[in-house]
N, C-alpha and C positions, 0 to 999 in steps of 0.2 A: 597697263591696258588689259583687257576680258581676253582677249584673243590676238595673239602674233599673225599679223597677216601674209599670208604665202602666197596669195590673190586676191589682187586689191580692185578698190573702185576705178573706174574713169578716171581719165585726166581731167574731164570736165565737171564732173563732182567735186567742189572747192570743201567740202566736209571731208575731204581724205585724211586717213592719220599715219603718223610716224611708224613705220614697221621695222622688222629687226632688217629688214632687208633696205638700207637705208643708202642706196649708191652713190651719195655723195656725202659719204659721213667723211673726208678727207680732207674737204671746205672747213669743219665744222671744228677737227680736232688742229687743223693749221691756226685757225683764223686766219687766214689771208685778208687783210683789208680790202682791198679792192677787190679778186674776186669771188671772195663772200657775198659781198654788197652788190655784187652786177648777177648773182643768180641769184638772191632776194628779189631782184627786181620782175631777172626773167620770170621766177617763182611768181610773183603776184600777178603776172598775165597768163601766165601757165594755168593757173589754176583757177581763172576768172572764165575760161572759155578756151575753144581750141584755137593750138596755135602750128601754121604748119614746120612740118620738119625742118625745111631750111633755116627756121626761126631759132631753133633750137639749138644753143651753143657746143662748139666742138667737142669740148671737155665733159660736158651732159649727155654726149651721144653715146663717148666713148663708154662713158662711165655705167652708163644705165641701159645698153644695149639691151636685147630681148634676148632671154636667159630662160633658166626653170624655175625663177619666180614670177615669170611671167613678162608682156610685150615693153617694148619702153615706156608705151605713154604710162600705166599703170605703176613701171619700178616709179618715175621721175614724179606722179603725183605721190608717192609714200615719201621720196624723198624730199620733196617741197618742203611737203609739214614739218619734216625733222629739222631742218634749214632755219624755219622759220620760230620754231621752238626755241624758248628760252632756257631748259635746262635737258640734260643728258637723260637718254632712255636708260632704263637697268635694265640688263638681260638677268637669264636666270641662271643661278649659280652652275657650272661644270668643270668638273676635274678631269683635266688634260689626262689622257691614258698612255704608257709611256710610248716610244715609237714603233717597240715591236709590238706592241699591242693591236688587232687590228680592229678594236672596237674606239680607238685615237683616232680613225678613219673616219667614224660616224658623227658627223656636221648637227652641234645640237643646234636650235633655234629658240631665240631670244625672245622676248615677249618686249612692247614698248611701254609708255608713259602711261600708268594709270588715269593721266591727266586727261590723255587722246579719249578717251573710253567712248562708245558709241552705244547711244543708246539704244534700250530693246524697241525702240521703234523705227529705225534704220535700221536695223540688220538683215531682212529681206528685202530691201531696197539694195543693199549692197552686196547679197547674195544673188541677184538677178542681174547687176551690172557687172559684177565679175566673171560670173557665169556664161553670159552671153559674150564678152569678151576671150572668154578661154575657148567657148566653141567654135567663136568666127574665126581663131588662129587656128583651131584642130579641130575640125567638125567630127570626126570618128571620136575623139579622145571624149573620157567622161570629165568634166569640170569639177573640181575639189577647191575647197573652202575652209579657215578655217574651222576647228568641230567647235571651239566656242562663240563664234559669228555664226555657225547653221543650228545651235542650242539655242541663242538666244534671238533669231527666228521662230525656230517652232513656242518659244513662248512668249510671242509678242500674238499667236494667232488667238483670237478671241471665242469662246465657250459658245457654244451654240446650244442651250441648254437642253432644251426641245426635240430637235434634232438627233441629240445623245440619248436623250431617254427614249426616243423613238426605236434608237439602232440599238439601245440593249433587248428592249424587249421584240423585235424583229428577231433577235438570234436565238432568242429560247426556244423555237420548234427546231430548228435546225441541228442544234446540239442538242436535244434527244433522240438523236440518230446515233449519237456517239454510241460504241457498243458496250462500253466500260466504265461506267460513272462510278455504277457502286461500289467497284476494286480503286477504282482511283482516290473514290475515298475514305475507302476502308480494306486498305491493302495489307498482305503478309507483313510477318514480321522482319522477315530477310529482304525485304524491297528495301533498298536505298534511299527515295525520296520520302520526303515526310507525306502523310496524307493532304488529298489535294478536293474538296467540294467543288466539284466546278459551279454547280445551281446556285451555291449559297454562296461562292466570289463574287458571281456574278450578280446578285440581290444583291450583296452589299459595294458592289460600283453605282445600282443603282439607286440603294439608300444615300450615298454619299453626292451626289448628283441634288438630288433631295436636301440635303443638307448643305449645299455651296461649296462643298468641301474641297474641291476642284478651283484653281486660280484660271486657268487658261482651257484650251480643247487639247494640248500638249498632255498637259497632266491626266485629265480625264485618258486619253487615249493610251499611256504609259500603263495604268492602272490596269485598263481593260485587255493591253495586250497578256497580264498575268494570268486573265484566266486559261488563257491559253499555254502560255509557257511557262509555267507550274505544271502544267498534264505532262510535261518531256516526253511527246507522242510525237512521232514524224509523222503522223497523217495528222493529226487533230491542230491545227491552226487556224488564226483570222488574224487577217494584218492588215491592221486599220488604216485606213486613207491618209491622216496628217501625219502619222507615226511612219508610215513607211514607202509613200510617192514622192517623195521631195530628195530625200538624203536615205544615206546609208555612211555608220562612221567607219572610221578603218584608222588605220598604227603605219607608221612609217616602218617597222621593223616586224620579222618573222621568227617565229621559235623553232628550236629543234629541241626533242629530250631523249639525249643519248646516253648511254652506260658507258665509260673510258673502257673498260676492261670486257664487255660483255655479260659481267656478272655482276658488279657493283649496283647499286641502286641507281637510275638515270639522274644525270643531272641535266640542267637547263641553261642553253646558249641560243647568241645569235644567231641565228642560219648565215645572217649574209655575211658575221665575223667567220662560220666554219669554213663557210666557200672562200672568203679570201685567202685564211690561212690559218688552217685545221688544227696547225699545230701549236700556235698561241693563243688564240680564242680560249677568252676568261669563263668562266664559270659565272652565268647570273646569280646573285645571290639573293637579290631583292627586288621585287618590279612595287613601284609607289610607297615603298617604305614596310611590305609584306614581304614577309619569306616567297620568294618565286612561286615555289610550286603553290603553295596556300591560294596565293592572289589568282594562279590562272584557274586552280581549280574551281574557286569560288566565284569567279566571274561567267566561267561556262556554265554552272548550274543556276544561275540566274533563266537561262532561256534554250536550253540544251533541247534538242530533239532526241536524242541519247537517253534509252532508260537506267543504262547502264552506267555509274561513277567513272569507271575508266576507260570504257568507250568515249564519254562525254571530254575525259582530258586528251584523249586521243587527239581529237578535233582541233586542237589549238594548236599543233605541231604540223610544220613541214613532214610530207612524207612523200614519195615518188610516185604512188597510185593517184593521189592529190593533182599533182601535176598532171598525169597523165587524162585524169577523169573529169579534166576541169575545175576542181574546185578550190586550186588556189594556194596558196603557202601554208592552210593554217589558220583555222579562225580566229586567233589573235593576231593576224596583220587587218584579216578582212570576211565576210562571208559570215555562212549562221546565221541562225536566232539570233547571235548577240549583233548582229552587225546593225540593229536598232535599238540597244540597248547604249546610253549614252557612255562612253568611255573614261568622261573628261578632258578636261583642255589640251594636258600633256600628257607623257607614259618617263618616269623615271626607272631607269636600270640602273642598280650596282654591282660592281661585281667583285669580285673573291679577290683581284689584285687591284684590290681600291679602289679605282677608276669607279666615276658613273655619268650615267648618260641622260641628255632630257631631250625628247623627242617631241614635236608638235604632232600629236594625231587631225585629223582632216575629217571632213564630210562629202565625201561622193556627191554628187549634186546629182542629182538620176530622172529630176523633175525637169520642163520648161518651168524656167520662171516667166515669160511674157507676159506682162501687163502687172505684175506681183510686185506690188509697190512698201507694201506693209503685213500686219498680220492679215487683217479684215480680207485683201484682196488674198491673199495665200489661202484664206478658207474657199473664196470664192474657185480659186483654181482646181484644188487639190479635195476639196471634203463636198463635192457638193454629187460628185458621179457622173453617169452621162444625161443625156436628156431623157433616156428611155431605154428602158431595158426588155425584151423579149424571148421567147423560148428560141424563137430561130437564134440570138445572140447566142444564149448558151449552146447549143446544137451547132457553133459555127467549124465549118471543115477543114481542116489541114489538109488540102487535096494537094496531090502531088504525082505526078506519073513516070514512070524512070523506064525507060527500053531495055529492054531485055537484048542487053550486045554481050555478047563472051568481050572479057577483060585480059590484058593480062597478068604476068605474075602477083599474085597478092602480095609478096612480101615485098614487092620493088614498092608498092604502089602506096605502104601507107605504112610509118612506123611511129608508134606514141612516144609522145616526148620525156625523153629520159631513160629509154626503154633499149633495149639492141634492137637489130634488127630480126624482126619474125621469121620465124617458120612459114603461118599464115597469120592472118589477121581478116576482119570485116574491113569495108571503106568507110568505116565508122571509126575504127579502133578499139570500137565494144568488147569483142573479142581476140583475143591473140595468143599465139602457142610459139614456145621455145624449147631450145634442147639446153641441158647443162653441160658446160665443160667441166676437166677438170679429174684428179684422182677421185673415186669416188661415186662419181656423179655421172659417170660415162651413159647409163640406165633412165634418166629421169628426166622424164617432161613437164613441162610449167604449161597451164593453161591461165590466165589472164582474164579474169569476168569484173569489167568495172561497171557494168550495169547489167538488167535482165530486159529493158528497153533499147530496141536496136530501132536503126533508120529501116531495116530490112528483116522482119524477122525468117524470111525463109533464108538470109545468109546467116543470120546468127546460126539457124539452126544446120543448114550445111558445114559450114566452115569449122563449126567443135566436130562433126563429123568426120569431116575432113582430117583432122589434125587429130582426133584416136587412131583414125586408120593409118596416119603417116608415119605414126610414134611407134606404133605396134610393129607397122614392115621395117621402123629401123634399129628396132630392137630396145625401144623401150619399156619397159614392164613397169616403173613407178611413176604415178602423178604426183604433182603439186596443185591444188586447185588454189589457185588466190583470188580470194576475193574483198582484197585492199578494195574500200572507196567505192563497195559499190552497194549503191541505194535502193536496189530494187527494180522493180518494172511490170511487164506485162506477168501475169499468174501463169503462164499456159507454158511462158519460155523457161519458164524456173522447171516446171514438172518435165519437159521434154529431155531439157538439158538431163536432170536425175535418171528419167528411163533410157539416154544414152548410155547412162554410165553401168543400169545396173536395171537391164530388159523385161528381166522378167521377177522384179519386185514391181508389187501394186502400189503406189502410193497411198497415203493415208488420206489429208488433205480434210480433216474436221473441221467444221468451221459451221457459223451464228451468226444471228443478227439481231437488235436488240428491236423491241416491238413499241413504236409510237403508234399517236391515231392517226398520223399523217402518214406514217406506214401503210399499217393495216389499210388506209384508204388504199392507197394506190396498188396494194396487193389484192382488194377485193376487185375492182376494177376491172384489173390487168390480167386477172384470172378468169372473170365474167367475160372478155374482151378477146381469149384464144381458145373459148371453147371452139369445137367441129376445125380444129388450126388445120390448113393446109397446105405445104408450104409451095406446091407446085403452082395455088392459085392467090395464095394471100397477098397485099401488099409489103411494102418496107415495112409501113407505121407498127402493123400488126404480128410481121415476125420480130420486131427487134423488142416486142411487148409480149408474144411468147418465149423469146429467148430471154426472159430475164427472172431474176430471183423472185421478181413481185408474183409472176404462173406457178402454182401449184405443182403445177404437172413437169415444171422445167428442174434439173436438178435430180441429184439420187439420196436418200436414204442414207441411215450408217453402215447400212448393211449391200450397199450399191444396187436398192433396189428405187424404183419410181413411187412417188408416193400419188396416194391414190385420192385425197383430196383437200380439200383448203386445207381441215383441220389436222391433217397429218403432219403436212407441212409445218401449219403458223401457229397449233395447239391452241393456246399457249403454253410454253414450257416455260414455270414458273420459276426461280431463284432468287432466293432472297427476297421475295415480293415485287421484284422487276419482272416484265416479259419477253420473252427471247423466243425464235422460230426455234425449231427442232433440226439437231445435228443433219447438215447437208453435204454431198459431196459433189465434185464436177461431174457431169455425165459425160466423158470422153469419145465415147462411141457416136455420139450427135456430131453428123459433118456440119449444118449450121454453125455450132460451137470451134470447130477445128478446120478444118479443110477446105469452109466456104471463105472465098476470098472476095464476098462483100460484107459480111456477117460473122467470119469468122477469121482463124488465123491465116487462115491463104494456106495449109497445110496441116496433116494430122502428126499429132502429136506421136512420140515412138511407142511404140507396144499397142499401136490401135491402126484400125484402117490399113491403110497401102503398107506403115511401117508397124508388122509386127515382123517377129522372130528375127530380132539383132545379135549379136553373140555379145556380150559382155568384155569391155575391152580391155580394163585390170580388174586384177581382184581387189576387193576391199582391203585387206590388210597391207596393199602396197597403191594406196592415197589417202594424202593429208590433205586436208581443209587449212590455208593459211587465210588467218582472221585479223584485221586490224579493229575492231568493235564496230565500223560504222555496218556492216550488214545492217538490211532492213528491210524488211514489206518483202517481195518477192524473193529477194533473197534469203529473209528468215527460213520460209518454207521449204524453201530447196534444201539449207541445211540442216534443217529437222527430217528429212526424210533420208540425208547420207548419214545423218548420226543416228537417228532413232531406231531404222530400218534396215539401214547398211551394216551400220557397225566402222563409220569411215569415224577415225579422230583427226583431232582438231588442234593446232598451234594460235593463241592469240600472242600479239605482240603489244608492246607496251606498255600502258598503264601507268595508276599513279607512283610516285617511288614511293613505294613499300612493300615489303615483303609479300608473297602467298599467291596463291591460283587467282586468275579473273576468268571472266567470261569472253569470248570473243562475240558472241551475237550483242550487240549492243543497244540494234537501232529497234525500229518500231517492230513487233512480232504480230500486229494485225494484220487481216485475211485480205484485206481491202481497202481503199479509200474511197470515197466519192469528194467531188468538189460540190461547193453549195451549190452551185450552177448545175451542178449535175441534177441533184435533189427537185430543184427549182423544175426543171425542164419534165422530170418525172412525173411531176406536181402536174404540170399545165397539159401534159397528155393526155393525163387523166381525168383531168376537166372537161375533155371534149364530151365526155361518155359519164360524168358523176350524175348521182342521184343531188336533190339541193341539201341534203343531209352531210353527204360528200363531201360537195363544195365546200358547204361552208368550213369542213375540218380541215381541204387543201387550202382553202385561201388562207389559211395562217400563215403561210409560205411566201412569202414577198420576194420581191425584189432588192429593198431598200438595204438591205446587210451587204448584198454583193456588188451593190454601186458602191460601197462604202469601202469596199478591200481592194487593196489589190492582187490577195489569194485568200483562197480557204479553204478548207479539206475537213475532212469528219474521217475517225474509222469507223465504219460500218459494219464491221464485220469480224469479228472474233477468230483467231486459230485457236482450236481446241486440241493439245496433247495426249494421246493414247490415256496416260495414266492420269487424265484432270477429265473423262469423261462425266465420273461421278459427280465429283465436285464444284466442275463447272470452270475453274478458276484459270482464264486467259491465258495463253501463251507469255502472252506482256509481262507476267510477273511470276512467271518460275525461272527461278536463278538454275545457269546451263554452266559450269566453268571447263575452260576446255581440260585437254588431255597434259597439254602443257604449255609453258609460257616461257619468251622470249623476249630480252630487250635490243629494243634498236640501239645498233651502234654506229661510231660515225661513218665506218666503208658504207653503209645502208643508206647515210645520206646522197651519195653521188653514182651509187649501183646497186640498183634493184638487184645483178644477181646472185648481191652478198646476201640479199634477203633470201633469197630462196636458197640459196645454199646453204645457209643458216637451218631454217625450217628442214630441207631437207637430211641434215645432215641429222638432225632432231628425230626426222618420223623413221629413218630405213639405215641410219650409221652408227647408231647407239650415243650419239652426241648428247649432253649434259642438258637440261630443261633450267632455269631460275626456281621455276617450280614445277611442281609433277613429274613425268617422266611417260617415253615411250619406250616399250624393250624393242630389243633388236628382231626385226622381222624373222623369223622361222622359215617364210618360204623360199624353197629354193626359187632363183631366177626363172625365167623362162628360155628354153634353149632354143634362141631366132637367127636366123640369117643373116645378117646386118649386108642389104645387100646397096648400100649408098656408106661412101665415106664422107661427100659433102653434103652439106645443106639441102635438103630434097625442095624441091619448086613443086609447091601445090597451089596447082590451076584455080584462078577464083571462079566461083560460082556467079552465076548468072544473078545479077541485081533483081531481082524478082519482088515484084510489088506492084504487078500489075496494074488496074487504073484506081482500084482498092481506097475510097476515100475513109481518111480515118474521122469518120465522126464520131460526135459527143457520145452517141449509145454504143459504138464501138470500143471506144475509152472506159468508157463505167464499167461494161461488164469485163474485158480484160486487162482495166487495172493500170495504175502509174507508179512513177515513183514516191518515194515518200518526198516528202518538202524540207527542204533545209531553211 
């Protein structure tokens, strides 16, 4: 059979077939004369229509009870068929691992009769009756599906041929927003990825459209999701409608890649063999008949957000910031870009003590199927969008209002999973600070940053306050900053956090935008649109239109000065024959921008306004930056300003197993994202007020691409490095490697504070690096009073986020995370 069923049809669907989960295969290997022959019979009523419970013989109750392959009536219709079957399913081959083995534990699954095989025209028929069965037992739970019954679904869905060539050429204004095309494809030599044309993939999905070259809207949509995931940009994404509203695949098993010794090259295990029992857990040796490492690294670079090689195999591993940050075991169980890239049926593992393992991989089922009978109705569901799409949609509000009550203790109230309990923490878990135990370690604080996006940014921004100040009275003098797993966020929280750390450094913060005409339109506009601005009498429409990049006047110079008209600003500042506005920086002193809390952060940023002259709370030579590669977007920036500016170095962990320095910045290094919605909504502002010249350049800007995703992102926006001012060449692709490199081992699987101990022991104890090295700090300690011996209780901060709705033009101008 195509696919092993783990979730079947109806009992009233008489097309059911034999699955490995076959509950009265017992009948079958007895021959019991009689009662074979009396469930044959039940079997032929059973499966002709419904029959109630009581009908249902004793023996069939017991035997096919509702399990975790799902309800009775569903085991008992897989069983039927098999019953009724004339010759024996073959499973797939697996070697028994011996008993101390704890990968002997892992249950493989059997595939049944080629003979069963169900055609690519049922299988969204059977993905919708299964589905709707697994939700009516767990309405919270996501329903999963064979991943070769939700494969051969998506290519039973029919080519819409029209339609496709509609949505490629809708997205060609869009992605000349992107800020990087020409580096992307015509990058250094030291980049990693091969050169990537976005214009010219994407002409040639549409030459191939043209040429029928596509079987289904499956295929065409697989294709097209390349032009995207070839760019390895955590902002630049589109993720098309058939390819990724229905399913999402995922692995029954999780990796870890540990070093035995700390120094050895990492090898690669089960997670869920370490957690049973660390000390027998084989060594993978091979996953689908590839050298382990080969195959994961080669699978993530299919659709990596990761510009970096070894950030990108980061990604496929269990790690404890993962857990705590939400994102899961590891995007080879589940998650990513790849987690729409098809995986295949099953995953073989073998390992180093022989054994090997065959695992059925699944399809998330993430879509309603109602009324999804076949391919034809599956377009009709999933690829067609909504009725109507409008600016108010895009503009739609996250409103939210939270009172402002004193809390109490922060650390009672919220502690990340996997994590000790806090010092403090946000009610988020964004943030959190701890102390080290330990010889050694008596001195050193951890701060915890798994995103720069908080539910509350005036607690993010109290509570790292909070906790310098708490570390300082209790006699801490070294950081760890970790920033395992975190993706980025609002721009404004990344720059405050750095001026906490280091007051009275200015930030740098360069940054561009690349110049369309759909640009240029909405910058002429938007500019024409805040002359005589004033903000005591303007409306919304018009301050959120001069507070934006598109006003001249909005924004400072390289030199933190205002620029004084279009053409300072928009030039054109030519490279390479591309157009790009002229090097911009945030104008921090604008309370619009900071301190307004309908407009702005709800606070100003440190070294400006109400918060200047902070005292600097360590020196730079006593904090390390711990790097797992995923940094990105907002995060990039914060740590180019503690490395470029500070002088703070940096510990990356990981990587692939081979020798020599990596990078820890891994993920996107753009200034910005915007969502296409964003774009769209900027488009339709500016229509109220275009000339018909205008117009007609914004109406290139549709709709029809963002009814078609169900995300998309552009970066818009360039970081430009002190030493790439000349040359122009993007943040995105100057290779940073850190100061030194560490592998995870397995204590690190189950305590985060081997990790930091580790790191720390690296930046302030003279501890051994894999590669590079830090010498022993020179500065003497600081001589503090340690006047708490326990745990100090720092009072949370007031939940502050007054009635502050976060709208769409709140969002664009400060920023999200990148997209996994």
């Amino acid at each position: 059979m195509r696919y092993a069923f783990t979730t079947l049809v109806l009992a009233t669907l008489a097309a059911g077939d034999c699955a490995a989960d076959n509950c009265l295969r017992a009948l079958r290997a007895t021959q019991s004369p009689g009662r074979l022959g009396a469930a044959r019979e039940f079997c032929a009523t059973f499966t002709a229509g419904s029959v109630a419970a009581t009908a249902i013989p004793s023996y069939a109750l017991d035997a096919c009870k509702q399990n975790q392959n799902g309800p009775l009536s569903v085991r008992l219709s897989s069983a039927c068929n098999c019953i009724a079957a004339t010759t024996t399913s073959s499973g797939l081959s697996v070697t028994a691992a011996p008993s101390n083995t704890t990968s002997a534990t892992s249950i493989p699954v059997t595939s049944s009769s080629t003979s069963a095989s169900a055609s690519l025209t049922q299988a969204c028929a059977l993905v919708s009756s299964s589905s709707s069965v697994q939700r009516a037992a767990s309405p919270s739970a996501t329903p999963t599906v064979a991943a070769q019954l939700a494969h051969d679904c998506l290519n039973s869905v029919p080519l819409n041929k029209t339609a496709a060539r509609q949505l490629v050429d809708s997205m060609v204004p869009y992605i000349e927003w992107q800020s990087d095309t020409a580096w992307k494809k015509n990058p250094p030599a030291d980049y990693f990825y091969p050169p990537h044309d976005i214009f010219g993939y994407l002409a040639s999905v549409k030459a191939n459209l043209q040429a029928d070259k596509y079987a289904n809207e499956y295929e065409f949509q697989e294709d097209l999701y390349q032009v995207f995931a070839r760019g390895h940009d955590g902002h630049f994404v589109f993720y098309p409608d058939a390819l990724t509203k229905a399913f999402e695949w995922a692995r029954k098993r999780s990796l870890v890649s540990i070093s035995e010794d700390g120094t050895s090259l990492p090898v690669i295990k089960l997670y869920e063999d370490v957690i049973a029992s660390p000390s027998t857990a084989s060594v993978v040796t091979q996953i689908n008949g590839v050298e382990a490492s080969k195959y994961v690294a080669d699978f993530i670079y299919t659709a990596s957000f990761n510009q970096d090689a070894d950030a990108a195999y980061n990604t496929m591993f269990y790690e404890k910031a993962f857990e705590a940050g939400g994102t899961g075991n590891g995007y080879f169980s589940a998650g990513g870009r790849i987690r729409y890239i098809y995986p295949g049926s099953n995953t073989t593992f073998t390992f180093a003590n022989g054994t090997t393992l065959v695992t059925e991989n699944v399809a998330k089922v993430k879509g309603l199927f109602s009324a999804v009978t076949d391919g034809a109705s599956f377009y009709q569901r999933f690829c067609t969008g909504p009725k109507s799409f409008t600016s108010a949609d895009a503009s739609e509000m996250a409103e939210e209002e939270v009172e402002e009550e004193p809390q109490e203790d922060l650390a009672a109230d919220v502690v990340n999973p996997g994590y000790p309990a806090p010092i403090v923490i946000t009610s988020d878990g964004i943030v959190s600070g701890y102390y080290l135990n330990g010889t050694g370690f008596e001195d050193v604080a951890v701060i915890s940053l798994l995103a720069f996006e908080s539910e509350s940014i005036v607690e993010f921004q109290s509570v790292a306050q909070q906790f310098f100040a708490a570390a300082k009275r209790d006699g801490k003098t070294k950081l760890v900053v970790d920033l395992s797993a975190n993706g980025g966020g609002y721009i404004l929280q990344g720059y405050d956090l750095f001026r906490q750390l280091f007051p009275s450094i200015v930030q740098d913060g360069y940054s561009r935008w690349r110049e369309s005409d759909t640009f240029l339109a909405i910058a002429e506009i938007y500019s024409a649109n805040s002359a005589d601005f004033n903000a005591q009498t303007a409306t919304s429409d018009i301050i959120n239109q001069y507070e934006s990049t598109f006003n001249y006047r909005y924004d400072l110079n390289l030199t933190n000065q205002p620029f004084l008209t279009f053409q300072d600003k928009f030039g054109p500042n030519v490279i390479d024959g591309v157009n790009y506005t002229e090097i911009m920086r945030w104008n921090l002193d604008d309370p619009l921008t900071t301190s307004n809390e309908t407009f702005g952060l709800g606070t100003d940023v440190t070294g400006y306004g109400s918060r200047k002259n902070f005292t600097q709370p360590f020196e730079a030579e006593n904090i390390i930056m711990l790097l797992d590669g995923y940094c990105a977007s907002t995060c990039t920036l914060f740590t180019e300003f503690m490395r470029t500016q500070a002088g703070v170095k940096s510990i990356a962990m990981g990587g692939r197993p081979q020798p020599g320095p990596i990078q820890g910045v891994g993920g996107i290094k753009g200034a910005q994202i915007l969502a296409w919605s964003d774009i769209f909504q900027y488009a339709n502002t500016a229509l109220r007020t275009a000339s018909d010249a205008q117009a007609a350049i914004l109406r290139r800007l549709t709709s029809y691409p963002i009814n078609r995703a169900s995300s998309s992102g552009i970066n818009v926006r360039d970081n430009i490095l002190p030493d790439n001012l000349n040359d122009g060449l993007p943040a995105q692709f100057v290779r940073e490697e850190t100061d030194c490199r560490l592998f995870y081992t397995q204590d690190m699987i189950t305590d985060v504070t081997a990790l930091w101990k580790a790191a720390a022991g690296a930046a302030f104890n003279g501890g051994k690096c894999v590669a590079g090295g830090i010498s022993k700090r020179s500065i003497q300690p600081e001589v503090v009073e340690k006047r708490r011996t326990q745990t100090p209780t720092v009072k949370k901060p007031l939940k502050k986020r007054s009635s502050k709705k976060l709208a769409a033009e709140w969002v664009e101008r400060h920023g999200r995370k990148a997209i996994p």
